[in-house]
gemmi code that builds the backbone of each chain (N, CA, C; Angstrom):
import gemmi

chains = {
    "A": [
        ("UNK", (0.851, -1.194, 0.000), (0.000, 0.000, 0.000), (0.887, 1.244, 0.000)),
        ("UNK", (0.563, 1.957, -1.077), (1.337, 3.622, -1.124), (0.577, 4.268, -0.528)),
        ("UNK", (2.054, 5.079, 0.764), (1.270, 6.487, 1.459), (2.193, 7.112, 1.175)),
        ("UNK", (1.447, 8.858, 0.924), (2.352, 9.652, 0.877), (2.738, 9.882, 2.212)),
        ("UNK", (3.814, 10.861, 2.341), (4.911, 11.091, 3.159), (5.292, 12.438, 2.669)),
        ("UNK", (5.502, 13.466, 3.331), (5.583, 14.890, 3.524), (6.716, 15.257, 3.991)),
        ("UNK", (7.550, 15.697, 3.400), (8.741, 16.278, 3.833), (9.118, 17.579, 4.189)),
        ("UNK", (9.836, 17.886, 5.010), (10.249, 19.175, 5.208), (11.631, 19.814, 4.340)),
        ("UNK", (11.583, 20.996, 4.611), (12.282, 21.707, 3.573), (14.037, 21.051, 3.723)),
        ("UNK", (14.002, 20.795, 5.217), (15.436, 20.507, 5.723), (15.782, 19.590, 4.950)),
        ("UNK", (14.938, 18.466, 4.427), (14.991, 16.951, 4.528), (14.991, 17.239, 2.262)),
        ("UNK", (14.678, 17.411, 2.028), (13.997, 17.677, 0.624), (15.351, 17.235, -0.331)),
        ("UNK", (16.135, 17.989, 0.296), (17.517, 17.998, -0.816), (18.008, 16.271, -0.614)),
        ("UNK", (17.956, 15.261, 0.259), (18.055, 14.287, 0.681), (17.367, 13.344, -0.630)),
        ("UNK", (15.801, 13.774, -0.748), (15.279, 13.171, -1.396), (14.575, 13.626, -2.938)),
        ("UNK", (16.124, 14.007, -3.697), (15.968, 14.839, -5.113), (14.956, 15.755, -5.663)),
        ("UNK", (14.938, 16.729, -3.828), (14.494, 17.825, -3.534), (12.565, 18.014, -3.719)),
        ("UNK", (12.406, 16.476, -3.538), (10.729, 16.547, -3.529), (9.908, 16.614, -2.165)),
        ("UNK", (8.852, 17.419, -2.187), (7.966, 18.101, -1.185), (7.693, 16.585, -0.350)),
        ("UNK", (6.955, 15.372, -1.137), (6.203, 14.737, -1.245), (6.648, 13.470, -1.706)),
        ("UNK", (6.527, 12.396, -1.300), (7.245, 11.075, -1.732), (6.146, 10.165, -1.265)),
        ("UNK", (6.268, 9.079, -2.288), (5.485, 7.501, -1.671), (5.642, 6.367, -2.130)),
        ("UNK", (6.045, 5.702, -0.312), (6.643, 4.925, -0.281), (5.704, 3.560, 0.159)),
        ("UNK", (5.754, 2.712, 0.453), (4.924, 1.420, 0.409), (5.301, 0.963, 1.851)),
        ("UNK", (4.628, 0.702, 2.534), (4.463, 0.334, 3.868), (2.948, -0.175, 5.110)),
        ("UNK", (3.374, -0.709, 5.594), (1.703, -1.085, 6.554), (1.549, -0.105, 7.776)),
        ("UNK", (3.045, 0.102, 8.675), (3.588, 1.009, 9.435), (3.960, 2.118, 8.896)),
        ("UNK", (4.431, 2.688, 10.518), (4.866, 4.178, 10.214), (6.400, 3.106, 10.187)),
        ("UNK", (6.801, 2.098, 10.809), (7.962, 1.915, 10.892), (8.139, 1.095, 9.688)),
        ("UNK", (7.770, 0.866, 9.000), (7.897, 0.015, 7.605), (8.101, 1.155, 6.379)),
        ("UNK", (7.302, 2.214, 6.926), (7.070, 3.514, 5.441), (8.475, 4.418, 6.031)),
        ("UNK", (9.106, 4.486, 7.174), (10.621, 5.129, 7.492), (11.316, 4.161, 6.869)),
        ("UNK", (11.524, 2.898, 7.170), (12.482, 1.967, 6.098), (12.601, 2.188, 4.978)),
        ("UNK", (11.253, 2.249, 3.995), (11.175, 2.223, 2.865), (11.550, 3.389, 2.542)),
        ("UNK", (11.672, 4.856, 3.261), (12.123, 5.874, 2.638), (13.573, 5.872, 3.101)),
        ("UNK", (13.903, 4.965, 3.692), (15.672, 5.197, 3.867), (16.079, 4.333, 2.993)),
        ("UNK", (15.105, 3.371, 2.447), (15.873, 2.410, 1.578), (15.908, 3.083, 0.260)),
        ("UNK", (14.711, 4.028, -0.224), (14.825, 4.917, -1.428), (15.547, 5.899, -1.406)),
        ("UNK", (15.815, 6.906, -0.613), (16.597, 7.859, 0.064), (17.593, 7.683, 0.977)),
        ("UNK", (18.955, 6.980, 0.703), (19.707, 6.888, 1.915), (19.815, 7.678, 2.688)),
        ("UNK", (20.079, 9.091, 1.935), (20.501, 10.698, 2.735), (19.884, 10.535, 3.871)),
        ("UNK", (18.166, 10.156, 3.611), (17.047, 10.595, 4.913), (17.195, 9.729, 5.941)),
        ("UNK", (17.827, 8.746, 5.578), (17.537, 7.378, 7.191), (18.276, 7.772, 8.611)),
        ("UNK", (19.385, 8.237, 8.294), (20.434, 8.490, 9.317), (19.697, 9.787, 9.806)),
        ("UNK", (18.629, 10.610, 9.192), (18.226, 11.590, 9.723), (17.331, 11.592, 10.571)),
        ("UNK", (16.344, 10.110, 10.152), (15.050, 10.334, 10.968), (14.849, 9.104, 11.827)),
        ("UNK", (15.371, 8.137, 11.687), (15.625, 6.642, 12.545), (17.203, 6.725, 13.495)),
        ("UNK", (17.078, 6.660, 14.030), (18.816, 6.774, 15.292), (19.480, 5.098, 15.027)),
        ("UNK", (20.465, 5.037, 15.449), (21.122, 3.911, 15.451), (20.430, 2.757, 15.920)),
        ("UNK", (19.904, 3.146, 16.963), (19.290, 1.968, 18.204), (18.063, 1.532, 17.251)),
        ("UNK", (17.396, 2.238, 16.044), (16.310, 2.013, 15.366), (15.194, 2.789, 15.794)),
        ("UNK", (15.200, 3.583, 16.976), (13.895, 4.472, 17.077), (14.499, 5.694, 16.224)),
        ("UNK", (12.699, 6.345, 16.291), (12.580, 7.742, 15.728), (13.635, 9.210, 16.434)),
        ("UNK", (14.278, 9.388, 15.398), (15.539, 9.830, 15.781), (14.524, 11.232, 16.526)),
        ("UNK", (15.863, 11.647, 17.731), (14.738, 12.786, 18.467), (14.869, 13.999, 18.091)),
        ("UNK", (15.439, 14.362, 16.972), (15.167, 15.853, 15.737), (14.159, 15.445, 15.104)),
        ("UNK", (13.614, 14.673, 14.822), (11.805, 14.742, 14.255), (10.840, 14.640, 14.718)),
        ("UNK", (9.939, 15.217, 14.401), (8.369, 14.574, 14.721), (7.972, 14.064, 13.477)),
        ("UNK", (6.792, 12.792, 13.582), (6.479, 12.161, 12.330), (5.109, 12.337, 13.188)),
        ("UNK", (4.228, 12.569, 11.763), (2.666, 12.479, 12.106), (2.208, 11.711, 11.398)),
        ("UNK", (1.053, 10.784, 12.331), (-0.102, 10.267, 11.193), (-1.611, 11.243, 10.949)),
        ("UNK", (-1.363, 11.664, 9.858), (-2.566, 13.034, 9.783), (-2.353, 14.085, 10.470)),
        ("UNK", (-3.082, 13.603, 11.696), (-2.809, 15.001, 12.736), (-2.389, 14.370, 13.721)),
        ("UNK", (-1.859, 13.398, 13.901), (-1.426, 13.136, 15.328), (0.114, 12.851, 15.479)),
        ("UNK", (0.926, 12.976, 16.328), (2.296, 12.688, 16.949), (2.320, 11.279, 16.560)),
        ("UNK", (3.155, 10.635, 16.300), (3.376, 9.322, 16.476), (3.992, 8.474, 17.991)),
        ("UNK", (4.492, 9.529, 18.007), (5.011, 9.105, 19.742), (3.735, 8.765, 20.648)),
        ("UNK", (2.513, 9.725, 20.439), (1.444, 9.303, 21.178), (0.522, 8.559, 20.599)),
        ("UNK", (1.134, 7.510, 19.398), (-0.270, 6.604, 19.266), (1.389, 5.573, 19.128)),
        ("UNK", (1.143, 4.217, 18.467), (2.212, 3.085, 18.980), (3.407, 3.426, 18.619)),
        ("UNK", (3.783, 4.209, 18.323), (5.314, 4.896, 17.957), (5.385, 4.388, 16.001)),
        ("UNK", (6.484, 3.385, 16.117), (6.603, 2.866, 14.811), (5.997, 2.075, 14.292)),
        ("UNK", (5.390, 1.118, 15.050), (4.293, 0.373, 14.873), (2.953, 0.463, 14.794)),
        ("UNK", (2.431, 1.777, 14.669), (1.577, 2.387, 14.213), (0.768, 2.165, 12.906)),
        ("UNK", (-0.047, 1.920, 12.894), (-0.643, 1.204, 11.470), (-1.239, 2.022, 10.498)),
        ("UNK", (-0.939, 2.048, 9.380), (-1.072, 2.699, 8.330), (-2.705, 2.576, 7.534)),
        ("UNK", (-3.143, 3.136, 7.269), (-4.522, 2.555, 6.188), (-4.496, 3.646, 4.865)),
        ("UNK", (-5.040, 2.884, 4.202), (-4.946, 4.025, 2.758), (-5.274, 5.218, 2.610)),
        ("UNK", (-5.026, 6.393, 1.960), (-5.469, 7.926, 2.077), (-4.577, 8.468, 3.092)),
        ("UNK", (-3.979, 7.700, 4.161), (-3.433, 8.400, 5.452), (-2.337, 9.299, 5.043)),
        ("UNK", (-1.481, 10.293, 5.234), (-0.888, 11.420, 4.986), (0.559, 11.100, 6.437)),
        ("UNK", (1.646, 10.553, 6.125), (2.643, 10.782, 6.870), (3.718, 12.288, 6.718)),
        ("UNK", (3.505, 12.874, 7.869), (4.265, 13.681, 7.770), (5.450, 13.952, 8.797)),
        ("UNK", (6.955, 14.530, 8.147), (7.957, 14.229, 8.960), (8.470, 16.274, 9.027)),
        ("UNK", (8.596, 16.376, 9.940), (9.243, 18.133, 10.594), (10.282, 17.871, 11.653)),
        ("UNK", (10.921, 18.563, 11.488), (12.133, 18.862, 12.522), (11.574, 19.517, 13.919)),
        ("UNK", (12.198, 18.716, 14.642), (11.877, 18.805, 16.161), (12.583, 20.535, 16.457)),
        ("UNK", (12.082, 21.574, 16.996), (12.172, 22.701, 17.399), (12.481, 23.331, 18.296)),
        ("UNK", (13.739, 22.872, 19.096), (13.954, 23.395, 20.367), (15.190, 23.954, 20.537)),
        ("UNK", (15.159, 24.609, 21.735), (16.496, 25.219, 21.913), (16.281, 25.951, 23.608)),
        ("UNK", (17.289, 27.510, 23.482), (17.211, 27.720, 24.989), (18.390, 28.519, 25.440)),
        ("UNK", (18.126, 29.311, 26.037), (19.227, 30.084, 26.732), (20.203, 29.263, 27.896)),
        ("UNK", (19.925, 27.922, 27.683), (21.380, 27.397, 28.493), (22.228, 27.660, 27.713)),
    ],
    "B": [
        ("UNK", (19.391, 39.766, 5.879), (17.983, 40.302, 5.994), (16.801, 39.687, 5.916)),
        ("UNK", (16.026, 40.329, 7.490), (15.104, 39.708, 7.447), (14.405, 41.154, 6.972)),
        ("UNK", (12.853, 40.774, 6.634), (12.202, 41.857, 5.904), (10.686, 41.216, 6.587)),
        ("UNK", (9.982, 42.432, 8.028), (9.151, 41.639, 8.639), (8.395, 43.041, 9.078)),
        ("UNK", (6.665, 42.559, 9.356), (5.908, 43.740, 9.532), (6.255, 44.458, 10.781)),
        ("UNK", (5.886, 45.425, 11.272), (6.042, 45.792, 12.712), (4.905, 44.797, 13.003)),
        ("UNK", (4.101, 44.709, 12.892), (2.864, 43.884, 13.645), (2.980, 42.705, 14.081)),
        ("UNK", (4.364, 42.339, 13.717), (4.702, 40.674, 13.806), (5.600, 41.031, 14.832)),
        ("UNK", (6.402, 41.914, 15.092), (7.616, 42.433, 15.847), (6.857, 42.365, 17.104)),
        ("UNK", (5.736, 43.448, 17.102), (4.866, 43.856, 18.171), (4.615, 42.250, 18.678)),
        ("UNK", (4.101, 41.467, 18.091), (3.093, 40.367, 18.682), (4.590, 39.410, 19.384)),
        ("UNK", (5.319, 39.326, 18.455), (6.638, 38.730, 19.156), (7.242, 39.139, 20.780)),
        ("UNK", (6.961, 40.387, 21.002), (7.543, 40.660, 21.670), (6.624, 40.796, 23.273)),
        ("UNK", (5.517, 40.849, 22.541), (3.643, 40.566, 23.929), (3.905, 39.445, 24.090)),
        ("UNK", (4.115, 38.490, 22.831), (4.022, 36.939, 23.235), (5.383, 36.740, 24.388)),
        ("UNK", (6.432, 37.237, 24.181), (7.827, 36.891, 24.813), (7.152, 37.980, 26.614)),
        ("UNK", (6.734, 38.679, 26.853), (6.165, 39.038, 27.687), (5.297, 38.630, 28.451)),
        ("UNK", (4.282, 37.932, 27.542), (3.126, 37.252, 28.367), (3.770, 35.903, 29.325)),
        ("UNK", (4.303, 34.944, 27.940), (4.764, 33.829, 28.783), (6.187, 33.854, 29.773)),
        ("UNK", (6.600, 34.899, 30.249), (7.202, 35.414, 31.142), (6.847, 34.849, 32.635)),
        ("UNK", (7.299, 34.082, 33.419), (9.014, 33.566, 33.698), (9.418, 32.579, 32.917)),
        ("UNK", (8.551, 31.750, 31.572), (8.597, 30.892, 31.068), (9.264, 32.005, 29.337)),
        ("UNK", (10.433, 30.547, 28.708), (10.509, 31.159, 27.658), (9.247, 30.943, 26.360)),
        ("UNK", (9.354, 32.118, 25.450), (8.275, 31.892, 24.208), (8.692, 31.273, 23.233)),
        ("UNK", (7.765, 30.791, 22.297), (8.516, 30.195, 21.008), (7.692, 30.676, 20.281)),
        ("UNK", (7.837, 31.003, 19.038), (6.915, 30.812, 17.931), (7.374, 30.831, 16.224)),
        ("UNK", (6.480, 30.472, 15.531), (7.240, 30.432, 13.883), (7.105, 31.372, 13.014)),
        ("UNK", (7.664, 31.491, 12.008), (7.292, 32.822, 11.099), (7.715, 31.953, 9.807)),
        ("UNK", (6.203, 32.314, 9.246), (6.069, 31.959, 7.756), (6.579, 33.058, 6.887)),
        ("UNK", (6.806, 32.656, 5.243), (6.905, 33.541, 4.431), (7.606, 32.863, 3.114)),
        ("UNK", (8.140, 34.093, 2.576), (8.995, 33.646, 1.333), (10.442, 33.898, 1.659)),
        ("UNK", (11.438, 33.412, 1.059), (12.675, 33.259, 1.509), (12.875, 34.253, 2.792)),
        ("UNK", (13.181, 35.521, 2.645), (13.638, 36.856, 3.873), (12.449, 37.728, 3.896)),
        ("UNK", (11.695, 37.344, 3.493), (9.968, 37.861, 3.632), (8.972, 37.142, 4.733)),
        ("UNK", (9.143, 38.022, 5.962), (7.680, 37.125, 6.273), (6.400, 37.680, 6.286)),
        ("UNK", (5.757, 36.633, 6.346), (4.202, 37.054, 5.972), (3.489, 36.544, 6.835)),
        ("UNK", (4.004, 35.310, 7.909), (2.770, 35.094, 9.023), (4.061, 34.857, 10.251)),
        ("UNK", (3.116, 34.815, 11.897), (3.773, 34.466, 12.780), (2.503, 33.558, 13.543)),
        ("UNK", (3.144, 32.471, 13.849), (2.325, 31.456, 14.615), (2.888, 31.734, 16.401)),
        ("UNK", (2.043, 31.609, 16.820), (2.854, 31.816, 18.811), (2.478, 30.495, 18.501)),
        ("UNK", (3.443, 29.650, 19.268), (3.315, 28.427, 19.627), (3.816, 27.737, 21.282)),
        ("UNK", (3.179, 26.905, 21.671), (3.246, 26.451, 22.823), (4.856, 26.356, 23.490)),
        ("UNK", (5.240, 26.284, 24.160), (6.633, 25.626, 24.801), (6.324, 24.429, 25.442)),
        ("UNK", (6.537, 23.432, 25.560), (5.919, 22.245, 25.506), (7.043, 21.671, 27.361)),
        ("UNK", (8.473, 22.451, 26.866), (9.561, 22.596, 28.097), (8.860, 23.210, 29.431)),
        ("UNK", (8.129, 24.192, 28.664), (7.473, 25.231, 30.231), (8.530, 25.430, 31.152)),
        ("UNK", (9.759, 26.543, 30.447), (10.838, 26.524, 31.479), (11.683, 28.324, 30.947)),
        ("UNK", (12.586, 27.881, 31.876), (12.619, 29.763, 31.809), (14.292, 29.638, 30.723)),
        ("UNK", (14.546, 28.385, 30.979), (15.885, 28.243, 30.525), (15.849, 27.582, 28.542)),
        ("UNK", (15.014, 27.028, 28.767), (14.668, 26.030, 27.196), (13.321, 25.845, 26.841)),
        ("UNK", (13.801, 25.767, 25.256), (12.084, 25.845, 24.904), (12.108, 24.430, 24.070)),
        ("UNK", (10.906, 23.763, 23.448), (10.637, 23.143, 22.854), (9.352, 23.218, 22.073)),
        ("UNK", (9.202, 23.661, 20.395), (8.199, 24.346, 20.198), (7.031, 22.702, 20.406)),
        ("UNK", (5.795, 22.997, 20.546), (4.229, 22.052, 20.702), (4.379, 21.528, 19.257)),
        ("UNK", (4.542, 19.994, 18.862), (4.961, 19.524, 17.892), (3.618, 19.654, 16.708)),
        ("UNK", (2.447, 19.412, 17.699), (1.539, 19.847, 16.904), (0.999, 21.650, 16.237)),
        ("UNK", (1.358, 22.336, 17.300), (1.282, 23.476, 16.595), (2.471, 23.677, 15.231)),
        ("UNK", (3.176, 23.181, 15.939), (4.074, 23.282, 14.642), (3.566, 22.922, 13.394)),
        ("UNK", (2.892, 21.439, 13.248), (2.343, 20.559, 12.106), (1.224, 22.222, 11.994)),
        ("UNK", (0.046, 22.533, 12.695), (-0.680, 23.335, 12.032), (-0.035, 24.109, 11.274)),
        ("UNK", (0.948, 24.966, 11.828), (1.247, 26.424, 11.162), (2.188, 25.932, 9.594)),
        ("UNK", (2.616, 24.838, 10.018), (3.147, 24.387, 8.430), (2.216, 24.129, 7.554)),
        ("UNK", (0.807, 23.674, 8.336), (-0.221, 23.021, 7.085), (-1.119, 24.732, 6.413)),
        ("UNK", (-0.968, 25.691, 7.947), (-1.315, 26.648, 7.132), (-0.794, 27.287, 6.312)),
        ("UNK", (0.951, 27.565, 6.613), (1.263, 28.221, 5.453), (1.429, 27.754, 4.167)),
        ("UNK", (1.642, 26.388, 4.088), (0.970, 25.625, 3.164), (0.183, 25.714, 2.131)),
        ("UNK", (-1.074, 25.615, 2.683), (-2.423, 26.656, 2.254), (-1.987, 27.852, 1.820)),
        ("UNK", (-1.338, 28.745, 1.962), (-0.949, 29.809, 1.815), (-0.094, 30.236, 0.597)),
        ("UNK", (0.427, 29.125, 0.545), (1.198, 28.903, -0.538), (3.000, 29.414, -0.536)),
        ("UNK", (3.194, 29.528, 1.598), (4.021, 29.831, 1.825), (4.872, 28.443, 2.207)),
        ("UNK", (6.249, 28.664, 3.316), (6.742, 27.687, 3.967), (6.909, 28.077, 5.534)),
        ("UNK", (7.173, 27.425, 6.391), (7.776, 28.017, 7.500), (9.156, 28.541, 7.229)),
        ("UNK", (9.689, 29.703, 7.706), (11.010, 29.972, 7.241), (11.983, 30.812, 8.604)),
        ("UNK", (10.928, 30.213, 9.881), (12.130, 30.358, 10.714), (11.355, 30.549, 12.373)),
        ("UNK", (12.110, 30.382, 13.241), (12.013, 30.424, 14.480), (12.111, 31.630, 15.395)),
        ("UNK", (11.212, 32.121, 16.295), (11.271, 32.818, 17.478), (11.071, 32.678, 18.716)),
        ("UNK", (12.371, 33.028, 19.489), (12.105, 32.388, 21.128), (12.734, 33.773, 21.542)),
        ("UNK", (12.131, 33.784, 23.259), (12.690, 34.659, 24.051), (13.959, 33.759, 25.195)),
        ("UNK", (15.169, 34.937, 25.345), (15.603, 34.485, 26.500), (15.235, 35.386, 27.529)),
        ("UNK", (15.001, 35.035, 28.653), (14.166, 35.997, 29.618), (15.278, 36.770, 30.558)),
        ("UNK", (16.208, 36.334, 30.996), (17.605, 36.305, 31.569), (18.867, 37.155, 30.986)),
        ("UNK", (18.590, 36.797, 29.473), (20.518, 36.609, 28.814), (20.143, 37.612, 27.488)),
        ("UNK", (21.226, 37.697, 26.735), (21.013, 38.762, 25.689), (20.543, 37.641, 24.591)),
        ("UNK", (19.852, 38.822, 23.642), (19.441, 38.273, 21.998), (20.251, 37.504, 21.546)),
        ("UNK", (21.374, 36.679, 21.886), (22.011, 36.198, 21.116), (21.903, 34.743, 21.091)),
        ("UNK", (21.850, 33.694, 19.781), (21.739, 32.431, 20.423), (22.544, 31.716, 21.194)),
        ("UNK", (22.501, 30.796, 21.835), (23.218, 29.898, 23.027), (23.792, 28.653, 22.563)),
        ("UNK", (24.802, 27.654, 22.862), (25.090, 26.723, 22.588), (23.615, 25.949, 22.195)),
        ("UNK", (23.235, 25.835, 23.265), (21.695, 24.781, 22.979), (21.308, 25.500, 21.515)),
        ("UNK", (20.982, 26.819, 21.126), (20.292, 26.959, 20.084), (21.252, 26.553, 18.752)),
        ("UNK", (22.472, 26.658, 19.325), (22.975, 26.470, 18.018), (23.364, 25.022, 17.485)),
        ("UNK", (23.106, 23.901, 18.605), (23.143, 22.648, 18.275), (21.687, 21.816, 18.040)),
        ("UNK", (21.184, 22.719, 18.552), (19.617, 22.075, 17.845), (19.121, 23.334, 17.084)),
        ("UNK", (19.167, 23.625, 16.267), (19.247, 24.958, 15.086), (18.482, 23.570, 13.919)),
        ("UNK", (17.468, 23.621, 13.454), (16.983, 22.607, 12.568), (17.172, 22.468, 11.113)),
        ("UNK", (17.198, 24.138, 11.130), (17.239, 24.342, 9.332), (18.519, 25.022, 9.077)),
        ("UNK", (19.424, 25.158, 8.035), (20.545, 25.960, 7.742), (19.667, 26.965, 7.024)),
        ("UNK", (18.543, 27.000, 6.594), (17.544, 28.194, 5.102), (16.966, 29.038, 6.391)),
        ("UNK", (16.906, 28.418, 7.674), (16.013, 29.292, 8.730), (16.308, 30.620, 9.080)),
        ("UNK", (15.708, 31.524, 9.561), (16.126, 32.575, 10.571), (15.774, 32.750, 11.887)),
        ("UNK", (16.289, 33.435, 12.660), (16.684, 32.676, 13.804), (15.982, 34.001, 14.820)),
        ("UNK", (14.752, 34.209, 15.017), (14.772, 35.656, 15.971), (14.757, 35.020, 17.149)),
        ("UNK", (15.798, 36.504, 18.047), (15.702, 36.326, 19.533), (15.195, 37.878, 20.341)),
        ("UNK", (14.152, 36.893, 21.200), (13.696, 38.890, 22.174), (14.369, 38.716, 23.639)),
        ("UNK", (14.817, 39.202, 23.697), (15.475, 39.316, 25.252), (14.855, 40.301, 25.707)),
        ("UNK", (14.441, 39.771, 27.196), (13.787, 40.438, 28.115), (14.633, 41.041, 29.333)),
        ("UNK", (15.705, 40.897, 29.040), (17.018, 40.738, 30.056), (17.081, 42.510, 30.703)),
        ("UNK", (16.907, 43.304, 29.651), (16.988, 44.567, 29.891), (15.492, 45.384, 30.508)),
        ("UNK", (15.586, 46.691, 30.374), (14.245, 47.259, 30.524), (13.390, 47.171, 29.848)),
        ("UNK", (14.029, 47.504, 27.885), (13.318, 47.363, 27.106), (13.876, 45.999, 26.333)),
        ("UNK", (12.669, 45.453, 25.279), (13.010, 44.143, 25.126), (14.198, 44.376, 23.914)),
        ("UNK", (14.742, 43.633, 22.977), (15.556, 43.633, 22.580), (15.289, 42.585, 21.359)),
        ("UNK", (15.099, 42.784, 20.193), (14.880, 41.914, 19.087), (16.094, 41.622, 18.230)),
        ("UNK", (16.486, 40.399, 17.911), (17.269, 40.597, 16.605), (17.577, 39.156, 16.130)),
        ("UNK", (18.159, 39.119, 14.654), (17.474, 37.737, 14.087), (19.409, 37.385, 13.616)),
        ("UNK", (19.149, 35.847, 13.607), (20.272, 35.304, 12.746), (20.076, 34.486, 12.369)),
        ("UNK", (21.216, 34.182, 10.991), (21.378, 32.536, 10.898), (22.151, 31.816, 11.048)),
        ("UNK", (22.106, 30.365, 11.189), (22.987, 29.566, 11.931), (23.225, 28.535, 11.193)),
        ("UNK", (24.162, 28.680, 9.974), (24.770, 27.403, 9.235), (26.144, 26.760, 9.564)),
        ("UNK", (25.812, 24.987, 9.403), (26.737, 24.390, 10.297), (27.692, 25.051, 11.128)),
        ("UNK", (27.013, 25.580, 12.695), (26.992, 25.835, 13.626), (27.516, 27.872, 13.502)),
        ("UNK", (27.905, 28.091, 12.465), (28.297, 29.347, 12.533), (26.659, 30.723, 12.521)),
        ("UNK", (26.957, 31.152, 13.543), (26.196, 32.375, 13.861), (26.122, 33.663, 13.528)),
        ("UNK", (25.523, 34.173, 12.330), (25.866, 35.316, 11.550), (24.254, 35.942, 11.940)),
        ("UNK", (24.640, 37.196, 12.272), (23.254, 38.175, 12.795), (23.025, 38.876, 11.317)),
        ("UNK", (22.001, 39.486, 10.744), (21.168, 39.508, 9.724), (20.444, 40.582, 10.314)),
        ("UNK", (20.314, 42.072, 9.466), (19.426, 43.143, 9.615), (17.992, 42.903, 9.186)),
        ("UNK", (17.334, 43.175, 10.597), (15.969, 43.489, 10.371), (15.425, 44.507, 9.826)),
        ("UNK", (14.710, 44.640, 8.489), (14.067, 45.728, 7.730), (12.836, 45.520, 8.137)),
        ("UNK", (12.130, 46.904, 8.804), (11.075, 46.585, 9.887), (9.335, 47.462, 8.716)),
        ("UNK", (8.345, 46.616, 8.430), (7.602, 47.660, 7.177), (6.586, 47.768, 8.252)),
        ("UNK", (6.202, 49.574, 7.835), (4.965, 49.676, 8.852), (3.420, 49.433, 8.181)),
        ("UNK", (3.158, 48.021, 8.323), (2.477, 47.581, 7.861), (2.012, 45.922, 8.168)),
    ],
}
model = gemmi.Model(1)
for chain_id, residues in chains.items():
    chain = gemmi.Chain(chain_id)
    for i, (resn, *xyz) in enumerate(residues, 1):
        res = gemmi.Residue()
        res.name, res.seqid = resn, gemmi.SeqId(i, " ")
        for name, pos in zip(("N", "CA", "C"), xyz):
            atom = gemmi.Atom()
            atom.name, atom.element = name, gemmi.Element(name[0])
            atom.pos, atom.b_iso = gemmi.Position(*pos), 0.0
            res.add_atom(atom)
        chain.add_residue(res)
    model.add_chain(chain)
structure = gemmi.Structure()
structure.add_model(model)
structure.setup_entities()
């Protein structure tokens, strides 16, 4: 099953600078594989070594966090809209 | 150069006021050194020292400028304490190298605005062209 997947501007040049990509997956953690396996640039960006969601992103399903529904194992259904943004923080330490 | 309304300056700087002892965050849409919107967004940290923008406000204000037919094109936080300038923390979690970078310091009497950018890790400050409008 193809879902699209939404990229951010950071991430774009990674993946021959397209907004929008789709990749084939049941998961959110099957549709991150499949875009690191099409896009090497992006894997090291958005999956960490250990295999979780690296902690400079947020990935959404539609409108929701993925962290607050099963993380990567999160289940995909058709029409659904994955989207990936750079985590936003910082701080006067 | 950034190139930004006073009205966005103004709201930047109520927002960095209101959430006072806590720092502010928020985004600014537009076209490359043009902006055209500012989102206030949550601090999710709720702390006087670090922010972390509300992951979901974030997703909105991207889906609006979106709609808009803009992008997000950069970040605003207050330090409440320390001067406008960014901090180690900002400059190692700095997300975008295309971003701009505003800071309001509340440190003084009056607040203190000013923007940079931060490519692989270097910190170059950038004149604000302020339109009254």
């Amino acid at each position: 099953m193809a879902i699209e997947v939404r990229l951010p501007t950071v991430l774009r040049a990674a993946a021959s600078g397209q907004a929008n990509v789709s990749v084939e997956g049941e998961t959110i953690g099957e549709i991150l594989k499949a875009l690191a396996d099409q896009y090497p640039g992006l894997g090291s960006q958005v999956i960490s070594p250990d295999g979780s969601l690296h902690r400079f992103v947020n990935v959404y399903l539609n409108d929701d966090d993925v962290r607050y529904l099963d993380k990567l194992e999160t289940k995909v259904i058709e029409g659904d809209v994955v989207s990936i943004l750079p985590a936003v923080a910082g701080g006067s330490l | 150069m950034l190139t930004i309304s006073q009205i966005y300056l103004d709201e930047m700087i109520a927002h960095a006021i209101r959430e006072y002892p806590f720092e502010a965050c928020g985004l600014i849409s537009g076209e490359k050194d043009l902006v055209k919107g500012f989102y206030k967004t949550r601090n999710d940290a709720a702390s006087a020292r670090i922010y972390t923008v509300n992951p979901l406000d974030h997703l909105r204000a991207d889906r609006d400028a979106e709609a808009k037919g803009l992008s997000i094109i950069g970040v605003m936080h207050s330090h409440t304490h320390s001067e406008a300038y960014p901090s180690a923390t900002d400059v190692t979690q700095a997300p975008d190298p295309g971003w701009h970078y505003i800071l309001v310091s509340l440190k003084h009497k009056d607040p203190v605005l000013r923007s940079f950018t931060i490519v692989e890790g270097n910190i170059v400050e950038e004149s604000v062209v302020r339109l009254n409008c």
